[in-house]
Every structure is written in C-alpha cells, then in structure tokens.
N, C-alpha and C positions, 0 to 999 in steps of 0.2 A: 504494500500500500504506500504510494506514492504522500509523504506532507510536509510542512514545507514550516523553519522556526526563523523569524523575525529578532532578527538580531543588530541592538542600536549600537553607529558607530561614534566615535569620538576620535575626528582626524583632529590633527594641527591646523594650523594654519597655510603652512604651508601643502598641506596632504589636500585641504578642502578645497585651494585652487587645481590640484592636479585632478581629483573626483570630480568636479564639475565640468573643466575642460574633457573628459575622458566620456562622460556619461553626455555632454553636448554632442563631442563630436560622432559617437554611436550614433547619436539618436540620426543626426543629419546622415550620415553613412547609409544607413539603412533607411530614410526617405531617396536620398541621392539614386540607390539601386533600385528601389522602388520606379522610379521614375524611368531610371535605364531599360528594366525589363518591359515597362508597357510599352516603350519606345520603339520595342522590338530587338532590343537586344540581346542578345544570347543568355541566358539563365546559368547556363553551365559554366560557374568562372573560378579562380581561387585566390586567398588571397594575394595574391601576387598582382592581382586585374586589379584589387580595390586600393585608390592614391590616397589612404589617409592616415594621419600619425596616431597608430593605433599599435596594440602588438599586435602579432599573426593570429593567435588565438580570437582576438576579441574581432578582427577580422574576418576571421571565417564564418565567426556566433553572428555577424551581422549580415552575412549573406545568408545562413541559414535562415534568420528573422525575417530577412525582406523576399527570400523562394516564399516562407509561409505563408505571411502575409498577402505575396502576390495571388497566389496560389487560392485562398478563399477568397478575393478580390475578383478572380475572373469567373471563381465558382456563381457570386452571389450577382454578376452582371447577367445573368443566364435569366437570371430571376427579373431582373430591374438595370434598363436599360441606361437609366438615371444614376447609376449607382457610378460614387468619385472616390477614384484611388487614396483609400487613406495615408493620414500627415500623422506621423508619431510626431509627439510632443513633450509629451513627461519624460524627464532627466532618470535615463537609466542604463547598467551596462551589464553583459552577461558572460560569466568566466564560467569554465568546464572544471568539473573537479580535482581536474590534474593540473589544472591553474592556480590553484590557489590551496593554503593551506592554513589551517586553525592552530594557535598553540594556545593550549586549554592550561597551561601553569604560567604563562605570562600577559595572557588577557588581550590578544591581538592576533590580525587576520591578514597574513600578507599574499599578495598577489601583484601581477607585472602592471606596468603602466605605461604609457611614452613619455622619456624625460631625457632631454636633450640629443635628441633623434637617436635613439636606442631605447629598446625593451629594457625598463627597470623595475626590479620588484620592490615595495613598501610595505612598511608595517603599520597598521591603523589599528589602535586601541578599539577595542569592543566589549559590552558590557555580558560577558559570557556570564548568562546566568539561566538556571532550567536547563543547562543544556545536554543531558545524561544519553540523549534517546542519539545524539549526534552522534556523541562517542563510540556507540555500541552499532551502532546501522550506517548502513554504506550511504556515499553525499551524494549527493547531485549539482547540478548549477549553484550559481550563485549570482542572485540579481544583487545587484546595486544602485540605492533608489534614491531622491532628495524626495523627503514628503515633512510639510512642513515647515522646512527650514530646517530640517536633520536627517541627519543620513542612517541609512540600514542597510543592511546584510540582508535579504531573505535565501536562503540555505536550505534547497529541496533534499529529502533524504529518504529512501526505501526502506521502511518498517515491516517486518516480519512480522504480523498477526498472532496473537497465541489465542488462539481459538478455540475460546471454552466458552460455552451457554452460560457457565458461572457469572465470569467474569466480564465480558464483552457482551455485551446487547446490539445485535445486529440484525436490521431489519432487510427484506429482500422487498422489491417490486417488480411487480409481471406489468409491464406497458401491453396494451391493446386497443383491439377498436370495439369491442362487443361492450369492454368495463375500460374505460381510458387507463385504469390505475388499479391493481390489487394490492396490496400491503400488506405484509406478515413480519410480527415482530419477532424479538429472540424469545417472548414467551409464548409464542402459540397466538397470539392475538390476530384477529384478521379485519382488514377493512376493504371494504369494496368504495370508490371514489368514482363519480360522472357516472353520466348517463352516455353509451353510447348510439342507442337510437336515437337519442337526439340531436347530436353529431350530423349522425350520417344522414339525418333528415335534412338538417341546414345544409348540408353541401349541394344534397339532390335537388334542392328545391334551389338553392342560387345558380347552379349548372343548367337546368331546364330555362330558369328565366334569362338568363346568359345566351342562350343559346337563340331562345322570341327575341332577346335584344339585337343579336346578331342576324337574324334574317330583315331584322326592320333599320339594320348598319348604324344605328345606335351605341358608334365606337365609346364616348365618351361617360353612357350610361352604363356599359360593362365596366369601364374602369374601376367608375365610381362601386361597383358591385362588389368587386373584387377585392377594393380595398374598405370594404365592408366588412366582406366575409371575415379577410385574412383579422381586423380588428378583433371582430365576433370570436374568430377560436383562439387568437390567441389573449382574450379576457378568460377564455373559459379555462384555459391553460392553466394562465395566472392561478386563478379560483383551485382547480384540482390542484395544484402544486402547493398552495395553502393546505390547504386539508390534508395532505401528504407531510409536511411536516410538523403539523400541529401534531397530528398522530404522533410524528416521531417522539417529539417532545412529551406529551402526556406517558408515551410510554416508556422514558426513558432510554434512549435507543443513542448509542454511540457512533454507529456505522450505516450508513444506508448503499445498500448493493441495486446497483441495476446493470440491465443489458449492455452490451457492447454493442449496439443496434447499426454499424457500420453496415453499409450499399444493403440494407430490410428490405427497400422495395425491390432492388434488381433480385435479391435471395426469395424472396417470399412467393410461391405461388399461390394465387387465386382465384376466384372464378370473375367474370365480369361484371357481375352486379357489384361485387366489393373492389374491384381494382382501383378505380377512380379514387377512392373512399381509402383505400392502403395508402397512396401515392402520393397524395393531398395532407397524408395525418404529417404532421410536426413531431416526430419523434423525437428531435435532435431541441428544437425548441422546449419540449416538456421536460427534457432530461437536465436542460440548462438552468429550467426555472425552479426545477427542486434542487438543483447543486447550488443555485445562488443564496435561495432560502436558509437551507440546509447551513450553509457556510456563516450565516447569521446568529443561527445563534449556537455553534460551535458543531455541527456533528459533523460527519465528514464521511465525504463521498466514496464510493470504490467501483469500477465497472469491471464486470465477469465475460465471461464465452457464455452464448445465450446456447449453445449448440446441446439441443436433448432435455431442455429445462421443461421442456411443456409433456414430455414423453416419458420420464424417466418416476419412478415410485421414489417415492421421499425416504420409506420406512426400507426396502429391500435392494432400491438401485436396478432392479430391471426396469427395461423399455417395453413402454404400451404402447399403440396408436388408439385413440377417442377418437369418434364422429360429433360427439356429443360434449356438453360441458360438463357432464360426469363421469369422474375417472376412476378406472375399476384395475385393480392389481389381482392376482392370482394371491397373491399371500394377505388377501382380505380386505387391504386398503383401499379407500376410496371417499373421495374428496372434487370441491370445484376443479378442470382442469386449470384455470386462470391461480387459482389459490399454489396447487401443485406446480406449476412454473413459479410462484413466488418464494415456496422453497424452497426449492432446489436453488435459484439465485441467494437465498441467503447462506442455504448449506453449503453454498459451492467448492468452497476449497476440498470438501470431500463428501461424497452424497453419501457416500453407503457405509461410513460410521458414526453418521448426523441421526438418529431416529428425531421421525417427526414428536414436535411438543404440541399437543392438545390442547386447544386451548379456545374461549367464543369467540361466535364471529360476529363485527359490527357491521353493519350495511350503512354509507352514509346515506 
C-alpha cells in the first residue's frame, strides 16, 4: 500500500534561494515540454534534449511529468474539444529515491541540486518526527513543495499490510451499474448505495431526446443536454461517494479497497440494451470522489485486480458463474452476487484464508 508522510523543512537561507530556484525552474521545464510535445514534437527525449540547470535526475522526473500530463491532456480533448493544455504553477520538484537520502540521527535530508553549473548535493534540516513506518518500508519519491510560505518533504513509501480482521478494518467496494456502490466493512456490515434504474433511466431518456434533437439539427440544444446530463450524474456521484464514506467513518474502517477498473469498458462484455449505459458510467470519476472524500478525513485508499471478484466464494475460494444476483456455492454459501465481489475486494490479498464475517445488511 502505497502512503505518503509530510515532512516540514527548515532550509537556510541560503538553501531556501536554491529550493525555490530548483522547484521554479521544474515547474517551467515541464510546462516548457508540455508545450514542445503538443507542438508536435517528438515525446521520446532524455535528458540530455532538456537545456535547463537542473541535475539529470530531476530532469528526467520532468519529462516523465510532462509525457503524463500530456498524455491525459490529449486523452480528455477526445472528450472536449475546448479542452487547454495545462500550466503547472505550484513551486514543486521530484527526486527518485536513489536521489536523495534521510539521516534519521542528524535530522536532515540531502539531495542534489544545481549550484554553480554542477550537480551539488545539500543538506536541509527537517523536522523528523512520527517517522518509524519510513525507517522500516521501502521510499519512494520525494516531492518538494512551498505551501505557505514553508517548505516540505512529502516522502511516498510502500507499507506492507499486516492483515488481520483484528487489527485493521478494511472495507471493500463492488462499483456497478444495477447498485452504483456495494460496501462491506471489516465486520461483516453491508450497505447497498444509489439507485441504478434510475441511472440508466436518465441516460435512456436524455439519449432518445438527443437523438428528436438531432433529427430537428438542434446542435446547440444537444449540447446544452449533455452538459446536463454529465452535471446530473456527476451530482449523483458526489451524493453516493458521501454515503460511501460516511459509512466508512460510522464504521470505523481504516482502509477502503476498490477495483483497478483500468480499459472496464473495452474488458466488459455486454448485451446492447446495457452497452451505452457501461460506456457512459464514470467509473474512474466515482472512484476519485471516494479517494478524495476518503482522504478527508484520514482513511486511505488501496486499489486490487478486480479479476474473479464477482465469481469466486468468499468462504471456500472456488469459482461460480451466477445468471442471477444470487450467488450459490456448493459448500453452502450464498449471498448478493454485488455483496460477494465486495469481499472478495476487501479479502483480496488472500481469498481463501479470509472466511466470510456475518454480519446485517443496511440498504441505503
């Protein structure tokens, strides 16, 4: 499980002109590339291509930033013709963790910088404190931030789970279209969230009337439709993603698991009545607005392999296929199929010495 500890710096003086200069000129690097690529020019560069007084490291982290970036840029012009290449702005920079190192008995974080046209590394005082899980679990990046008018560390790092029902309350979510949202905590508790006929009723009913607008070439009244609808579900979004983490919250729940829902529409087969209605659902929007929420008031997010979650017995770990939303195992079990994919998502890191916990179900 990927988390990330927020750690305040305390440069010098002379450290806080070189942080700023360093975290500027990032940030312009990677608008600068930004710019090059939609320009049309070649993506594939290293740093060697990039003319700016940075090291090579921080270099590379900025053309990796500005592929990304470009990369959901030309994704979301697909959607919205309107759509203008984003300007980073907030003073920040990103070192690999073989860039930089922490010394946990002197209280400071050094990494390279450019000073005096050469790669030089510095030591910046930092207020190492909490920080045990650092020590113990492998690092990741390291942004470098001004918020405030003070600088931080944020230090992503890979936490190995100790996964015990005891200890850990970790809830699972099955995303769909029949129930937008299923929830199962780490004690057995279950909630059902949204309404999905009524989902699929607003899409069918704005697509039929889209369709009278478009024989009567009523461009401008589609539009207006559209940016209706897409209002329409993603208020309803909002609303289930509340209820999703209130839940968490009332139930005490540490961890919240969901899907890896990566290219669901090109994976999913369906029939035609639902195709439009798979295609159309915001998977990726809903899963955003519980991570946001979520991150609010402290739980923390994880995404699993969704592969066999809706098929697989909770209690035994073999595979069924359902027709139906009632799931039937040979060794007795049998539960909603929508509930049965939510635990498996929470069991995930291992199904078949997870036994299912019993426990009521709430219907919102």
């Amino acid at each position: 499980m990927k988390l990330t500890k927020n750690i305040k710096l305390n440069p010098n003086t002379e450290q806080t002109l070189y942080l700023s200069d360093t975290t500027n000129l990032y940030i312009k690097t990677v608008n600068e590339l930004l710019t090059s690529f939609n320009n049309g020019n070649n993506t594939k560069i290293t740093s060697k291509d990039v003319d700016a007084s940075l090291p090579s490291c921080l270099k590379n982290n900025c053309i990796n930033d500005a592929k990304s970036i470009y990369k959901k840029y030309k994704k979301d012009l697909k959607k919205d013709d309107n759509k203008k290449l984003p300007t980073l702005k907030k003073k920040i920079a990103i070192w690999n963790n073989q860039n930089y190192k922490i010394n946990y008995n002197d209280n400071f974080i050094s990494f390279p910088v450019w000073i005096n046209n050469k790669s030089t590394i510095i030591k910046v005082h930092a207020e190492l404190i909490n920080i045990d899980k650092l020590k113990t679990n492998k690092l990741g990046t390291m942004r470098i931030l001004l918020k405030n008018n003070k600088w931080y560390a944020q230090i992503s790092y890979h936490e190995e789970e100790m996964i015990n029902g005891d200890t850990v309350n970790i809830m699972g979510i099955d995303l769909g279209l029949k129930v937008p949202a299923v929830c199962v905590s780490g004690t057995g508790n279950t909630k059902f969230i949204g309404n999905g006929r009524k989902n699929k009723y607003l899409r069918r009913y704005n697509n039929i009337r889209r369709k009278k607008l478009g024989s009567l070439k009523k461009i401008n009244a589609i539009k207006k439709s559209k940016d209706k609808e897409r209002r329409v579900m993603s208020d309803i979004d909002h609303k289930i993603s509340r209820k999703v983490v209130n839940f968490a919250v009332k139930e005490k729940v540490e961890i919240i698991r969901l899907e890896k829902l990566a290219n669901i529409s090109k994976a999913t087969r369906t029939s035609r009545k639902n195709n439009q209605n798979l295609h159309s659902w915001a998977f990726y929007r809903m899963q955003k607005y519980i991570e946001y929420k979520a991150s609010l008031v402290g739980i923390k997010v994880d995404y699993v392999d969704p592969h066999n979650t809706s098929k697989m017995c909770p209690c035994c770990g073999k595979l069924n296929k359902t027709k139906t939303r009632n799931y039937k195992c040979k060794c007795g079990y049998q539960g909603h199929r929508d509930r049965v994919g939510a635990l498996n998502i929470r069991n995930s890191f291992n199904f078949k010495n997870v036994p299912e916990l019993y426990g009521k179900s709430i219907v919102a």
